[in-house]
C-alpha positions in Angstrom: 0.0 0.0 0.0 2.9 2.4 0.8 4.5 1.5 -2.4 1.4 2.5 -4.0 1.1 5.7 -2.2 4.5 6.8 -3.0 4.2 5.7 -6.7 1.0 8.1 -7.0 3.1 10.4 -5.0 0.6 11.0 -2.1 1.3 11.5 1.7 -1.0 9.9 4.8 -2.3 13.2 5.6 -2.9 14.7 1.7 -6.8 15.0 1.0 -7.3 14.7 -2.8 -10.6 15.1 -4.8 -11.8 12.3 -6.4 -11.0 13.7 -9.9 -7.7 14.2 -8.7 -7.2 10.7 -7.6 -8.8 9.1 -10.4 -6.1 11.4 -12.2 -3.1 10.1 -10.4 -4.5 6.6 -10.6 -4.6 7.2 -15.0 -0.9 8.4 -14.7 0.1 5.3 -13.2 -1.7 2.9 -15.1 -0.7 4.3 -18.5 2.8 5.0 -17.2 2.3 1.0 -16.2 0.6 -0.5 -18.7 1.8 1.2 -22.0 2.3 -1.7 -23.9 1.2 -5.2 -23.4 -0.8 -8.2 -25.0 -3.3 -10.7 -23.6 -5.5 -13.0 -24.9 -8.9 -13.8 -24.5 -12.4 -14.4 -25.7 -14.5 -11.4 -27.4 -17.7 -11.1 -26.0 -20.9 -8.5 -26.3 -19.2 -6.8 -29.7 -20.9 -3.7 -30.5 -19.8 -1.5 -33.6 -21.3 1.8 -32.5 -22.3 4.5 -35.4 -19.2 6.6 -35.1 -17.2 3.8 -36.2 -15.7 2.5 -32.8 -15.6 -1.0 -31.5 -16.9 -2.1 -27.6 -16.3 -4.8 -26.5 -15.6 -7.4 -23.4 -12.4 -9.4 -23.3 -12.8 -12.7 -21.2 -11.5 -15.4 -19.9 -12.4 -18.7 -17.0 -11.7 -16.2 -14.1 -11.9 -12.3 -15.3 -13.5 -9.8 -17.9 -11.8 -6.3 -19.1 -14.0 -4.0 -21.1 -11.9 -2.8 -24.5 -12.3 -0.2 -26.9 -10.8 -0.5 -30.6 -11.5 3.3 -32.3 -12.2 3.5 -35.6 -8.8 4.8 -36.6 -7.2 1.2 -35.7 -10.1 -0.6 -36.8 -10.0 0.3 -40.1 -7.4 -1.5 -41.1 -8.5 -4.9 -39.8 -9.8 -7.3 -42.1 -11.9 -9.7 -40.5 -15.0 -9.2 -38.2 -14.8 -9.3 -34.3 -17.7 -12.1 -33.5 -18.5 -12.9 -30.2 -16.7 -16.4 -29.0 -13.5 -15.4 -31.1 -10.2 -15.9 -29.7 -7.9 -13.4 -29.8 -4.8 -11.7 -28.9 -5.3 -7.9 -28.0 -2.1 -5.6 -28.4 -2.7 -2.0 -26.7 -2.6 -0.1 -23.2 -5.3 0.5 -20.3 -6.8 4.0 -19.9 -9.3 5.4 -17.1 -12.3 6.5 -18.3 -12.8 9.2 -15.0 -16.4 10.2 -14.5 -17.3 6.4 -14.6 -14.1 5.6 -12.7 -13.8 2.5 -14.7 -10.6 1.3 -17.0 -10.3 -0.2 -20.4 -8.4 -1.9 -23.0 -7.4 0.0 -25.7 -6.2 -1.8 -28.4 -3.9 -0.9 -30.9 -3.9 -4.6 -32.4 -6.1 -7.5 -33.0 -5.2 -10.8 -34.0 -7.2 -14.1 -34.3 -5.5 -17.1 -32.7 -4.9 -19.8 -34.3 -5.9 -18.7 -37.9 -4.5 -15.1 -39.3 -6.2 -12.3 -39.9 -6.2 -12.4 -43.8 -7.7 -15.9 -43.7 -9.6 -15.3 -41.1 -11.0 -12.3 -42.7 -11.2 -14.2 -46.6 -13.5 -16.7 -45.1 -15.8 -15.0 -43.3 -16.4 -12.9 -46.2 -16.3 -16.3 -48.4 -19.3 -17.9 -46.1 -21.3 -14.2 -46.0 -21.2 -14.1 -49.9 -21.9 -17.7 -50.0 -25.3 -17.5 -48.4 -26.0 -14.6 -50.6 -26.1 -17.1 -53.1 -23.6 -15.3 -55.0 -21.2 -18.2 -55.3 -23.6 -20.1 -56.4 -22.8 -22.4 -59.8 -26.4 -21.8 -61.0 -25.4 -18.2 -61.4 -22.3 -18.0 -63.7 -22.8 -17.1 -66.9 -21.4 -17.8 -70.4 -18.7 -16.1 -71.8 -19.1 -14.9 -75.2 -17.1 -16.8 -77.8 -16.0 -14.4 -80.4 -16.6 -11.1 -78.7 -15.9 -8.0 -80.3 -15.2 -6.0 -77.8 -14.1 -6.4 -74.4 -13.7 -4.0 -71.1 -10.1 -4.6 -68.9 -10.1 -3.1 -65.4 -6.8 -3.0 -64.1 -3.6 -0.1 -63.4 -2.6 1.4 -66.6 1.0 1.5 -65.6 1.2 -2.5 -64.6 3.0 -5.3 -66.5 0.0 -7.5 -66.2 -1.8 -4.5 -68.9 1.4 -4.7 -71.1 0.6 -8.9 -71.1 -2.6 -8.8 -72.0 -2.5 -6.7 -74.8 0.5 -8.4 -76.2 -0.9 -11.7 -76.0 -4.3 -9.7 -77.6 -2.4 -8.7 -80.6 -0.7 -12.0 -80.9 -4.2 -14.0 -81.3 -6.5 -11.4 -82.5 -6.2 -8.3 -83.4 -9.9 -7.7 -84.4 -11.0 -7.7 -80.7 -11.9 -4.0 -79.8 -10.6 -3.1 -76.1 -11.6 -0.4 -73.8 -9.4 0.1 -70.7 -11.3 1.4 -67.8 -7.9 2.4 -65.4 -7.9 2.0 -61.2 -5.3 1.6 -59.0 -5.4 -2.5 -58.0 -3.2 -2.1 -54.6 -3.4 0.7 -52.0 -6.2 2.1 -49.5 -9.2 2.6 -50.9 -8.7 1.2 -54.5 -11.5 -1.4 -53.9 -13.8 1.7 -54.9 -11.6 2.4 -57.7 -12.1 -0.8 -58.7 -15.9 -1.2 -58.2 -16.4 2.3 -60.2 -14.3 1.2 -63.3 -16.4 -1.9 -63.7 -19.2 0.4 -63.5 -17.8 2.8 -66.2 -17.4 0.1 -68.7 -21.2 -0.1 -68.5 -21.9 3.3 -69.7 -19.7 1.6 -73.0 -21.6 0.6 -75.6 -20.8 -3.3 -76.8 -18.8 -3.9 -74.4 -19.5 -8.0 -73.9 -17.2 -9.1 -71.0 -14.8 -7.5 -68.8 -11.7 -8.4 -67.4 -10.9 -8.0 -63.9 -7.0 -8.5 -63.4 -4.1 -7.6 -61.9 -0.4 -9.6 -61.3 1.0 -11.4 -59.0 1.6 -10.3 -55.3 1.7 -10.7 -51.4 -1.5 -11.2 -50.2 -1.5 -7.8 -49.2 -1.1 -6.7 -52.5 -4.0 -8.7 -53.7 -6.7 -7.5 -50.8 -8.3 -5.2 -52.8 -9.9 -8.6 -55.0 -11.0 -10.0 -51.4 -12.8 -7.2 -50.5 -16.7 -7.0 -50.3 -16.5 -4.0 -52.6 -15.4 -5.7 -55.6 -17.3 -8.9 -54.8 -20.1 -7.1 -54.6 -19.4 -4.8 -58.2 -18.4 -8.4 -59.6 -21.5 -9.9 -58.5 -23.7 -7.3 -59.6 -22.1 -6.4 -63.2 -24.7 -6.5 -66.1 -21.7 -8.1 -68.0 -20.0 -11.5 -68.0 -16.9 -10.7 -65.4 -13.7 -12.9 -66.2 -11.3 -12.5 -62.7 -7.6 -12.8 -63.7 -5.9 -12.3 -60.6 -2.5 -13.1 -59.5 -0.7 -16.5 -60.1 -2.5 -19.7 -60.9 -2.1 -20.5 -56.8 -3.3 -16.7 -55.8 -7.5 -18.0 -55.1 -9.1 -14.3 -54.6 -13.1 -13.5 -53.5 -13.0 -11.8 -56.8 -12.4 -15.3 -59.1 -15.0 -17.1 -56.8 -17.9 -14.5 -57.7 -16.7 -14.0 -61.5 -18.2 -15.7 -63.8 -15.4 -17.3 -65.4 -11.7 -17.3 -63.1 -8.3 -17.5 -65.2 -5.1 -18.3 -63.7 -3.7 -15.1 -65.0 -3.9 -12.3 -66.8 -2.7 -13.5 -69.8 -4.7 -16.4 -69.7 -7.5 -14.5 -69.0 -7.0 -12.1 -72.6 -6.7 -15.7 -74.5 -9.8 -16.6 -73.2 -11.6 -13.9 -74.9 -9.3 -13.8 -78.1 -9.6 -16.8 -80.4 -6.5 -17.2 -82.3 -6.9 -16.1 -85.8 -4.6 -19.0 -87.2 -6.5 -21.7 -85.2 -9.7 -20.4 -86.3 -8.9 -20.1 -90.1 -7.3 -23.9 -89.6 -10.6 -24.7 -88.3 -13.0 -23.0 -90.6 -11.2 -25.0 -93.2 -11.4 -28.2 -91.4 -14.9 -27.4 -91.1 -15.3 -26.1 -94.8 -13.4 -29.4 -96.0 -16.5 -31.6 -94.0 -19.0 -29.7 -95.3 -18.5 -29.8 -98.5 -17.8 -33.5 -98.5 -21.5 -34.1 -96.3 -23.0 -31.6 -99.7 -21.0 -34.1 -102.1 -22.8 -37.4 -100.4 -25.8 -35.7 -100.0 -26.1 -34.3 -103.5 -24.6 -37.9 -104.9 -28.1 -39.7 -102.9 -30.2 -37.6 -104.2 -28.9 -38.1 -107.6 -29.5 -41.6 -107.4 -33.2 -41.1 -105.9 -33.7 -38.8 -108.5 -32.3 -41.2 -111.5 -35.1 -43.8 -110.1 -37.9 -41.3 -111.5 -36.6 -41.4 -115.0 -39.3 -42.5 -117.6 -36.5 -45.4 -118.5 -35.8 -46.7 -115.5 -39.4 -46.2 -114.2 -40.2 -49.2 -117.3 -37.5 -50.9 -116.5 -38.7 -50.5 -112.6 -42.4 -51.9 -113.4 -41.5 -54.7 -116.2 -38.8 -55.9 -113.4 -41.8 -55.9 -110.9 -44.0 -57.3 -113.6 -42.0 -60.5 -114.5 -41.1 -61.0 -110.4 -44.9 -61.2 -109.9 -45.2 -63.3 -113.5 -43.1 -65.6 -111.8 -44.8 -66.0 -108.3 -48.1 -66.4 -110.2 -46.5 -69.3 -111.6 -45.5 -70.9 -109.0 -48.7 -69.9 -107.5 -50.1 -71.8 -110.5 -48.4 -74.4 -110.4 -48.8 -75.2 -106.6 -52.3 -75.5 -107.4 -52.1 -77.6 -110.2 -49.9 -80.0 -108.2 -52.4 -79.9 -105.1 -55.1 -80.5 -107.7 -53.8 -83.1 -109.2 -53.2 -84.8 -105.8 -56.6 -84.4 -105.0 -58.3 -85.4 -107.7 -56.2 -88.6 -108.2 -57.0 -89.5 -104.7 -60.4 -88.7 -105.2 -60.3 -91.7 -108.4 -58.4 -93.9 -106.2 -61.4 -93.9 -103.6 -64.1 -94.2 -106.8 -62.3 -96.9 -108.2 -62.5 -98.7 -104.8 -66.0 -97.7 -104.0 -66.5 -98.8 -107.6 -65.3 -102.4 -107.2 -67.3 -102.5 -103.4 -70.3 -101.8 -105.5 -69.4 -104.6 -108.3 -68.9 -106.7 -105.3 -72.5 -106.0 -103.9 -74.6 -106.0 -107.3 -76.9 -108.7 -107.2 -76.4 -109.5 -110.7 -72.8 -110.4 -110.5 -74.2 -112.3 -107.4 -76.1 -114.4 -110.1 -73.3 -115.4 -111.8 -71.7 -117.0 -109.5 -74.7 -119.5 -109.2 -77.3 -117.7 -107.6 -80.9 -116.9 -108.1 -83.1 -114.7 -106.8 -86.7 -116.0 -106.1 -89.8 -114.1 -106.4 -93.4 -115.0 -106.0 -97.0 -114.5 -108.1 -96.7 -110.5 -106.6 -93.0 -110.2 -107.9 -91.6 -110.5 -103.9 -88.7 -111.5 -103.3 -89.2 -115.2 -101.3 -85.5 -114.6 -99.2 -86.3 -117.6 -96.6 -88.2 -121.3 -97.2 -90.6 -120.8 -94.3 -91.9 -118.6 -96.3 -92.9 -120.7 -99.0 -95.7 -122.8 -99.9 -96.9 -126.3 -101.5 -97.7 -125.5 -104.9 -96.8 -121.7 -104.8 -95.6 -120.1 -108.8 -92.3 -119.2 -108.1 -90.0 -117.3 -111.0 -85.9 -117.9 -110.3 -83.9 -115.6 -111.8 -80.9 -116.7 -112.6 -77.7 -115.5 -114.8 -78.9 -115.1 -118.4 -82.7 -115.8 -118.1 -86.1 -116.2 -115.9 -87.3 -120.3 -114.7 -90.8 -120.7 -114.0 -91.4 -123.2 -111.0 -94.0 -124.7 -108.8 -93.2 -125.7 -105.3 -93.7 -129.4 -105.3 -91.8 -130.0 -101.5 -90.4 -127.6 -99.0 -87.8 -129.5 -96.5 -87.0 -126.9 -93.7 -83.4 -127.4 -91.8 
């Protein structure tokens, strides 16, 4: 306590106001704690209208209130949320008429992950449920446009690139070159307002959003919500060129189309005039050689309608049906004469059954056939009777008899 007194340079018997204390106490503390970090959990964020950050830094057995003005806070990229860990770099103050003290940071860091990837995927997942990553939402990119719009510094190499490799492939492709600064404070506006320009352009078909390769510092700008958000909202197909071929920027994820480069980004757009012609004739060559077939079938369909070969068509169809008639014919006669020769075999045999049963060639084997006075035929010799007329006729002739004697079995 003593070493406390004398510190705030105070005496036992000294009677100070308490703006006075509170005073003394402020010189201490921020002649004490200048300079120092701690770490901690961020609870109860606010982010009040003038710009300033309040907050609570926590941990298992304590709480500090901080402050983070907007001044410092400006240049941090990621959000405070509540539940973050982080580590705070700054100095306590004394906030007198409440008598309380604060954190005052100077720094903010997340632990574990840094800032600029902590800051690129928070921005990643608030875009994302925007919808504005979304597949569903890229559009195509032209194939032979004639004029394109490039947003990027008019003094960097990655300009000089592109229209090199422009020239190389195509020099038909028109080009309008809306300028902004692509690193720097405040050139994510820049940014945003060139792509808007190039709108105001008549036929303008896609633009190009590029810059070269850099620190991830250098690159921010393209990570920003800013240019996202021009990207996303451009009227125009937006091809993000940004970087190296390993640089991944918020920019290429909301672009339509994302090249590896800058370059690669003004070949996109700029068909090569040699591998198009070579094409074309490749194309030209098929063509004509599909007509040639073409033209060659119909020729032949057509040569089938010719008054010649329309005869020779018909007699040809003619003597093929001549000659299934005749074997039509003649299958008939065959079956016919099957049929009726069986039908003579069967009369000849009926014929000799009947031969068999005539009573006349009965006679001649030694029959006769009896009859009585009434011309009856007398078939059994009960039926007979003692002096009965009987006529026999026999094979050749009638015999008149009289019964003279009837002997029964």
């Amino acid at each position: 306590m003593l070493d406390i007194v004398q510190d705030l340079h105070l005496t036992q018997t000294e009677i100070l106001t308490v703006t006075a204390l509170t005073e003394k106490i402020k010189q201490v503390f921020v002649r004490t704690f200048n300079s120092f970090s701690v770490v901690g959990e961020i609870s109860n964020f606010k982010s009040h209208s003038t710009g300033h950050w309040y907050f609570s830094l926590k941990d298992e057995g304590a709480t500090i209130a901080c402050i983070c003005f907007k001044g410092v806070n400006s240049s941090i990229k990621f959000k405070l949320e509540d539940g973050m860990k982080v580590v705070i770099k700054g100095h306590l103050d004394i906030y007198a008429p409440r008598g309380s003290y604060s954190l005052i940071s100077t720094s903010i860091e997340p632990v574990g992950i840094g800032s600029w990837q902590l800051a690129f995927d928070q921005l990643k997942n608030e875009l994302a449920e925007l919808g504005l990553l979304d597949l569903s939402r890229k559009r195509p990119i032209p194939l032979f446009p004639k004029k394109i719009g490039i947003v990027t510094s008019p003094t960097g190499a990655a300009l000089h690139d592109m229209l090199t490799a422009l020239a190389r492939r195509n020099q038909s492709v028109g080009i309008v070159i809306a300028p902004s600064r692509v690193q720097g404070e405040g050139c994510e506006e820049e940014i945003a307002q060139a792509i808007h320009n190039l709108h105001k352009i008549d036929g303008v078909e896609v633009i190009l959003v590029c810059r070269g390769g850099g620190s991830i510092e250098d690159l921010w700008a393209f990570n920003t919500k800013t240019v996202a958000l021009a990207v996303a909202s451009s009227e125009i197909p937006v091809i993000s060129g940004v970087g190296h071929e390993t640089d991944i920027t918020i920019c290429d994820l909301v672009a339509d189309l994302r090249a590896p480069t800058p370059t690669a980004a003004a070949e996109m757009v700029a068909a090569n005039i040699n591998e198009l012609t070579d094409k074309l004739d490749n194309l030209n060559y098929r063509l004509i050689n599909k007509m040639t077939t073409k033209i060659d079938s119909f020729k032949r369909a057509l040569a089938r309608f010719e008054p010649a070969n329309i005869i020779n068509n018909l007699n040809n169809r003619l003597n093929h049906e001549k000659t299934r008639l005749n074997l039509i014919a003649n299958k008939l006669n065959a079956r016919l004469d099957f049929v009726l020769n069986n039908k003579l075999q069967k009369t000849i045999i009926y014929d000799n059954k009947l031969n068999d049963l005539n009573p006349l060639n009965i006679l001649k084997r030694g029959y006769a056939v009896i009859y009585d006075e009434n011309n009856n035929i007398i078939a059994r010799s009960k039926d007979l009777k003692l002096g009965q007329k009987l006529t026999l006729n026999l094979d050749g002739g009638k015999v008149l008899v009289e019964v003279k004697e009837i002997i029964l079995d």
